[in-house]
C-alpha positions in Angstrom: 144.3 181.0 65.5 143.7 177.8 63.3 142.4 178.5 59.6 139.2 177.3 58.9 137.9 177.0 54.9 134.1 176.2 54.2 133.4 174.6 51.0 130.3 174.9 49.0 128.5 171.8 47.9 126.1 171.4 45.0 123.3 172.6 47.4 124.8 175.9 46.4 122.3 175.9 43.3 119.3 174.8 45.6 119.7 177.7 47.6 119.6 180.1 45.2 119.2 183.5 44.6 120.3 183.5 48.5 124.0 182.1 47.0 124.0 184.1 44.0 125.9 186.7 46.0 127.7 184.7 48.5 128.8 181.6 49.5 126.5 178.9 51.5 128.5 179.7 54.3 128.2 183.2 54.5 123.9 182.4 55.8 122.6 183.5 58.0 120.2 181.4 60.3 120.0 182.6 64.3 122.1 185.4 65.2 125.1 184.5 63.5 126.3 183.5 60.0 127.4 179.9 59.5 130.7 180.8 59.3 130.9 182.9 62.2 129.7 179.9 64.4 132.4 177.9 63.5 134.7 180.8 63.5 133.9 181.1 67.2 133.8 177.2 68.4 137.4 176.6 66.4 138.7 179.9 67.7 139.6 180.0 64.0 140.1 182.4 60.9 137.7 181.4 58.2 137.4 181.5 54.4 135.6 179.6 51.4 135.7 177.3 48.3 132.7 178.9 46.6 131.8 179.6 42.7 134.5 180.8 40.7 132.9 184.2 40.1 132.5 185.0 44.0 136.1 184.4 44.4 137.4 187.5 44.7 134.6 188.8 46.8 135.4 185.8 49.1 139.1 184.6 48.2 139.9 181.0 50.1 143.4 181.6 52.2 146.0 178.7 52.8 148.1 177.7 56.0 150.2 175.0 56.6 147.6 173.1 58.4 143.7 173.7 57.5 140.7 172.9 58.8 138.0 171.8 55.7 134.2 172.0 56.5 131.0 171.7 54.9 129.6 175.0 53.9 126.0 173.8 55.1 126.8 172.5 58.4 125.1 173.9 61.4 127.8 173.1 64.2 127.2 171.1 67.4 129.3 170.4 70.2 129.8 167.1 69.4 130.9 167.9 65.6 133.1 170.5 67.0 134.4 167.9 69.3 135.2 165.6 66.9 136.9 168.4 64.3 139.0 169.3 67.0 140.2 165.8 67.3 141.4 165.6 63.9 144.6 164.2 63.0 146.5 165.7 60.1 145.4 163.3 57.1 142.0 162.7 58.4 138.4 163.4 57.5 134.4 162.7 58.9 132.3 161.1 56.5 128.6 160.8 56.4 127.3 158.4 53.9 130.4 158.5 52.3 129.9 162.7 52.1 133.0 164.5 53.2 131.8 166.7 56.2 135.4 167.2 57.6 138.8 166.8 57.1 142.3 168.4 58.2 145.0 169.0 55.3 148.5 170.3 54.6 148.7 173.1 52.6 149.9 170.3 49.8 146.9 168.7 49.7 144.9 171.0 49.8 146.5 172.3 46.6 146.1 169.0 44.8 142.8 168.9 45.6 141.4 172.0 44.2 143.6 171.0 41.4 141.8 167.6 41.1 144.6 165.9 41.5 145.8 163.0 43.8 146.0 164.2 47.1 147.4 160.8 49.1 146.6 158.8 51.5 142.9 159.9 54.0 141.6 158.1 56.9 138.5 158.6 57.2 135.7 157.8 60.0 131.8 157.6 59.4 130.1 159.8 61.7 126.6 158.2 60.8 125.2 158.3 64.5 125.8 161.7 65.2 122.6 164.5 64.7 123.5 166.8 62.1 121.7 169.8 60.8 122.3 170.9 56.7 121.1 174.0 55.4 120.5 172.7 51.9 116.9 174.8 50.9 116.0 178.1 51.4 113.2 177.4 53.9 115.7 175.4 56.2 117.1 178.8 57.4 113.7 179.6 58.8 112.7 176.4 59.5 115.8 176.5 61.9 115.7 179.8 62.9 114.5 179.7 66.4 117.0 176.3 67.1 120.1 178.6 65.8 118.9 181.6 67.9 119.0 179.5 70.9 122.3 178.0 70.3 123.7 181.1 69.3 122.4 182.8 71.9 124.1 180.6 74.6 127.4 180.3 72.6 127.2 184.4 72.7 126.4 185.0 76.3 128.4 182.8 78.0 129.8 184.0 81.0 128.8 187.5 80.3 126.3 190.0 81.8 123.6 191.9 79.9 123.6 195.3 80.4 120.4 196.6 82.9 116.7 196.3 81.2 115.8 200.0 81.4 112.9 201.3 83.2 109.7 201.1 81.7 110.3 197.7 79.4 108.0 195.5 80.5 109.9 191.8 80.6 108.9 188.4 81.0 111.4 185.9 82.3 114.2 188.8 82.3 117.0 186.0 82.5 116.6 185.1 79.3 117.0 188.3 77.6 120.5 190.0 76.7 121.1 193.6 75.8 124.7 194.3 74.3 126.2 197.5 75.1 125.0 200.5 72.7 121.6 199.2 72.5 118.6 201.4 73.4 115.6 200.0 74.6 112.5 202.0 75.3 109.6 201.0 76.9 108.2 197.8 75.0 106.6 194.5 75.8 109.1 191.4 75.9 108.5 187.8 76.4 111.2 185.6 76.7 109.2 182.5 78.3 109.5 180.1 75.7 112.8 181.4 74.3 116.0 184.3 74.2 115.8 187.8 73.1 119.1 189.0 72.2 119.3 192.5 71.2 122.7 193.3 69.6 125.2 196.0 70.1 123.7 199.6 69.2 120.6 198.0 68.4 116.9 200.1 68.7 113.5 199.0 70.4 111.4 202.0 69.9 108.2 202.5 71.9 105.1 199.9 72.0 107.0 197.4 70.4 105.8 193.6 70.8 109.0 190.6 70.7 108.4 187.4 71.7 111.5 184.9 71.6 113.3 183.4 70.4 114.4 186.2 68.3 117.6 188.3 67.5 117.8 191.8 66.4 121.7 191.9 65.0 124.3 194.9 65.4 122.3 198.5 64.4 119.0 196.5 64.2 115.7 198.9 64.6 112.5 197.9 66.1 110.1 200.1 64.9 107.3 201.6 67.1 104.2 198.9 67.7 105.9 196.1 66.0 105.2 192.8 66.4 108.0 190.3 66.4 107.0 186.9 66.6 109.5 183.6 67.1 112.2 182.2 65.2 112.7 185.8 63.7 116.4 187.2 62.7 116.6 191.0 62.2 119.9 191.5 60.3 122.8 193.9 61.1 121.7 197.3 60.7 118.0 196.4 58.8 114.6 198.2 59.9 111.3 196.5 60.8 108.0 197.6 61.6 104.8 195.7 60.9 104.4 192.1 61.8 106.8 189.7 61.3 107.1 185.6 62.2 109.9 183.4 61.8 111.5 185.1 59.0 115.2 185.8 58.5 116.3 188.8 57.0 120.3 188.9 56.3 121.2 192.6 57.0 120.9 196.1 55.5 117.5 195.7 55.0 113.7 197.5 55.8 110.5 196.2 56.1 110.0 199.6 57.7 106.5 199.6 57.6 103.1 197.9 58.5 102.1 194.3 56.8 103.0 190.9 57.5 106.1 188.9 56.7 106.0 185.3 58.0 108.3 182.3 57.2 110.5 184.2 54.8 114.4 184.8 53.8 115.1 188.4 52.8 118.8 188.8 51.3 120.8 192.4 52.0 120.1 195.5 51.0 115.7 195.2 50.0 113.3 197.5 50.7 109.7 195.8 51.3 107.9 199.0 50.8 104.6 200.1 52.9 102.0 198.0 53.0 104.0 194.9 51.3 102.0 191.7 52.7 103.2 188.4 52.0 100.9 185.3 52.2 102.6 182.4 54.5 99.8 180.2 53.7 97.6 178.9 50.5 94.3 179.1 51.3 93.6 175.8 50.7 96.1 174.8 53.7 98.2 172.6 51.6 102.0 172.2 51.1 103.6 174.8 49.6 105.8 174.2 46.2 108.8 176.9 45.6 110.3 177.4 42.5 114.1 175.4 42.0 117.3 177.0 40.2 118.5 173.3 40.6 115.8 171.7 38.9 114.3 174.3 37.2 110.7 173.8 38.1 108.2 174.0 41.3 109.1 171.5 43.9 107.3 170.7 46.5 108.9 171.9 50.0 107.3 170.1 52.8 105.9 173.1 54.3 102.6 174.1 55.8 103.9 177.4 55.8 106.4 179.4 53.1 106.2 183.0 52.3 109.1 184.8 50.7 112.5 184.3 49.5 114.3 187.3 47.9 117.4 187.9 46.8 119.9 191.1 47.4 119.3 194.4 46.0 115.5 193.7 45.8 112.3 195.9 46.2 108.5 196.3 46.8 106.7 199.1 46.0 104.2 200.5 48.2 100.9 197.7 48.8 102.5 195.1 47.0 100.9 191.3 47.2 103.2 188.5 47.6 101.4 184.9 47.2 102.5 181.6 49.0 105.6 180.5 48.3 107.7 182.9 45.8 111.2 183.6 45.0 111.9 187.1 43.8 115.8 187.1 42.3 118.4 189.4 42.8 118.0 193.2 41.8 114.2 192.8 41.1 112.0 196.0 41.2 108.1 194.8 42.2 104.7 196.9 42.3 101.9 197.3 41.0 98.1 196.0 41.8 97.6 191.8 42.0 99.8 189.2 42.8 102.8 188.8 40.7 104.1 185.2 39.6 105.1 183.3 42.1 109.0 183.3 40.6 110.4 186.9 39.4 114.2 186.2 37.9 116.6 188.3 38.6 117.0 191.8 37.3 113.1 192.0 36.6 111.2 195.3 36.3 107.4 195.1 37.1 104.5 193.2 38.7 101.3 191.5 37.9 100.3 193.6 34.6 103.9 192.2 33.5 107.4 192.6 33.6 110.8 194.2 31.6 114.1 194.0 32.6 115.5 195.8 35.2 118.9 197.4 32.9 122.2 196.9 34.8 123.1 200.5 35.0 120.0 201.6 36.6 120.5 199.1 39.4 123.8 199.9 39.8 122.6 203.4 40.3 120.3 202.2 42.8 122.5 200.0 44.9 124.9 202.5 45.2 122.3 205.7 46.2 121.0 202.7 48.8 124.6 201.9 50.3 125.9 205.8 50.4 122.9 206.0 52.9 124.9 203.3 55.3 128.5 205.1 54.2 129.2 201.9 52.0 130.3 201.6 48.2 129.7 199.2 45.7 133.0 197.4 45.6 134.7 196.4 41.6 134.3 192.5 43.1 130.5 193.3 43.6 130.1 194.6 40.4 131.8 191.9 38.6 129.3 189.6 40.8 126.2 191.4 39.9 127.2 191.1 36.5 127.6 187.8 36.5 123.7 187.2 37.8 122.6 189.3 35.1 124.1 187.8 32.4 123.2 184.3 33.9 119.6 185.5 35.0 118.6 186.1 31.0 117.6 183.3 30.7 114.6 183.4 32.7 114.1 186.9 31.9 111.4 185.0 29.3 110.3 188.4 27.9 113.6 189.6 26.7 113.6 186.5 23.8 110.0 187.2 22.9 110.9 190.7 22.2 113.5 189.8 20.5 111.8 187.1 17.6 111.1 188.4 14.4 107.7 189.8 13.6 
C-alpha cells in the first residue's frame, strides 16, 4: 500500500468552523470523506499536513516514497490517472498551484522545513476538469455529483443485498443496501439518481428518499421522513423531518420534524425539535455568509444557503435559523426569533442575546453526548477544543463589553 499525505491550503480558513476540528481533507461531501476517495483510487494509506494544533489529532506519516495531494481535490479518473503516473521528483501544476507531486522521504522533510528541496519537474494540468472544495457551500453544492461517483466507485462489481418486502422502489438497480442494513417498508426513488444505504444503516416505516442520497454506516431514517437529493446522512447520525441537499458529517440528529435544506452540519449536533432553517431570503436574492478568511459577509453565489455549523453544536427545541448562517463550534442556540446570522464559537444563547458557552460545561456536554455512542473525548481533542476557544474570543464580542470599565 502506497502512502498518501493531503495537504491543507489556505482555503483551510475559508472553510471554517468545518476545519476548526479537522483537516480539509477529512470533508465529507457524497458518501465518503475526501480522503477516503483517494485512499480507495491509490489503494493507499493516507495522512495530512494540516494546522499545527490538529496535529496530533491527525499526525502526517513518512515513507520512503510519498504521494503529495491537495487537501481540496475532489478526485477524477483522469487526476488519478495522471498521479499514478508520477515519476519520483515530479509534480501537476495548475496555474502554477501545486495539485500533485511524488517525494522521497528527503524532500519531503526539507520541505516542511522550508528548505531547498532540489530539483521538480513539473507539468501544467490546465486542461483537465477539476473540482476544489474551497467554501463551505461547495460540499453541498457538490453533494449529489460526489454521491454518484462515490456510489459507483463503492459498488463496483458487488451485489446489494435483496430490497425487502414491502419497500416500494423505483428503478431498483440503482439502489444498494450494504449488509446489516434494515429497511422497512418505505417509498424510494432512484430515477434520477443512487440510494446507497450503508452497512447497519435504518429506514423506518413511511419514510420518503429520493436520490441521489447516502445514509453512511449506523445512519437512521426516521419514520415519515423526507429525504430529498444531494443529501449525505453521516455515520451513525439520526434524521427525521425534511431534509434537501444538506450534508451532515456524522454523529449527529436532526431527529425530529422541520426543514433543513442546503446545509453542512459538523459531528456530534443536536438540531432539536422543531429547528427550521430558512434555505431562501424572501426576497429571492443571493445569499451572503459570514467569512473567518475575510472577516466579513461575502456574497456566495447561491440562490439557496441554509446552515453551516460547526462540531459539538445545538438547537433547542423551535429554534429559527435565517438564510445563510454559520453557527461555530460548541454553540448552545434557543430561544424565540431569529438569532444573528453568525454565532462564534463557544456562544451561549439566541435572539434575546448571547454569553459564553464556559469550556468545562461543554466539555461536560461532549462527553455525556459521546458515552451515548461508547466514545470518549480523547486529550488530542481537548487540546483542540481549546484551541477554538481561546481563538473564538475574539468574536465572542460580549465578553470585552463586559469586561470595560464602568
Amino acid at each position: 500500500m502506497r502512502n498518501l499525505i493531503l495537504f491543507d491550503t489556505d482555503d483551510w480558513r475559508h472553510l471554517l468552523p468545518l476545519t476548526y476540528t479537522r483537516p480539509v481533507a477529512d470533508l465529507r461531501c457524497g458518501i465518503l470523506r475526501i480522503r477516503e476517495k483517494w485512499a480507495l483510487l491509490l489503494n493507499a494509506q493516507a495522512s495530512f499536513i494540516t494546522q499545527e494544533y490538529l496535529t496530533d489529532r491527525f499526525p502526517i506519516r513518512l515513507e520512503a516514497d510519498n504521494w503529495l495531494i491537495h487537501g481540496g481535490l475532489l478526485p477524477t479518473e483522469d487526476l488519478v490517472r495522471l498521479i499514478r503516473k508520477l515519476d519520483p521528483g515530479e509534480a501537476l501544476l495548475r496555474h502554477d498551484e501545486l495539485i500533485a507531486a511524488r517525494l522521497a522521504r528527503d524532500q519531503f522533510e526539507r520541505l516542511i522545513g522550508q528548505d531547498d528541496i532540489g530539483s521538480i519537474r513539473g507539468f501544467e494540468i490546465g486542461s483537465e476538469p477539476m473540482v476544489t472544495i474551497t467554501r463551505p457551500w461547495d460540499l453541498f453544492v457538490r453533494n449529489a455529483e460526489a454521491i454518484q461517483s462515490d456510489f459507483a466507485l463503492l459498488t463496483k462489481g458487488r451485489t446489494s443485498i435483496p430490497i425487502p418486502p414491502g419497500v416500494q422502489v423505483h428503478t431498483p438497480e440503482s439502489v444498494f443496501i450494504e449488509e446489516g442494513a434494515k429497511v422497512f417498508p418505505c417509498f424510494i426513488n432512484a430515477s434520477e439518481g443512487p440510494v446507497y444505504i450503508g452497512k447497519n444503516a435504518v429506514v423506518m416505516e413511511g419514510a420518503m428518499i429520493r436520490g441521489p442520497v447516502a445514509l453512511c454506516t449506523g445512519a437512521t431514517v426516521k419514520m415519515g421522513a423526507r429525504i430529498y437529493p444531494g443529501t449525505t446522512i453521516g455515520p451513525f447520525s439520526k434524521v427525521g423531518g425534511e431534509v434537501n441537499r444538506s450534508v451532515i458529517t456524522g454523529y449527529s440528529n436532526k431527529g425530529h420534524e422541520g426543514f433543513l435544506g442546503d446545509s453542512v452540519i459538523g459531528e456530534w449536533c443536536n438540531l432539536g425539535a422543531d429547528t427550521t432553517v430558512s434555505n431562501l431570503k424572501n426576497t429571492y436574492a443571493e445569499v451572503r455568509l459570514w467569512s473567518y478568511a475575510n472577516r466579513r459577509f461575502e456574497p456566495t453565489g447561491q440562490q439557496f444557503c441554509g446552515l453551516v455549523m460547526g462540531d459539538h453544536s445545538k438547537t433547542g427545541i423551535n429554534t429559527m435559523i435565517n438564510t445563510g448562517t454559520v453557527v461555530g463550534v460548541g454553540v448552545n442556540l434557543f430561544g424565540d426569533g431569529y438569532p444573528r446570522n453568525f454565532v462564534p464559537s463557544f456562544s451561549w444563547g439566541g435572539a434575546a442575546g448571547f454569553r459564553t458557552h464556559p469550556f468545562e460545561k461543554m466539555l461536560e456536554t461532549a462527553e455525556a453526548v459521546l458515552s451515548r455512542r461508547q466514545r470518549s473525548l480523547k486529550p488530542e481533542d481537548i487540546v483542540i477544543l481549546r484551541r477554538i476557544y481561546e481563538d473564538s474570543a475574539e468574536y465572542r464580542t460580549w465578553e470585552r463589553q463586559s469586561a470595560s470599565p464602568a
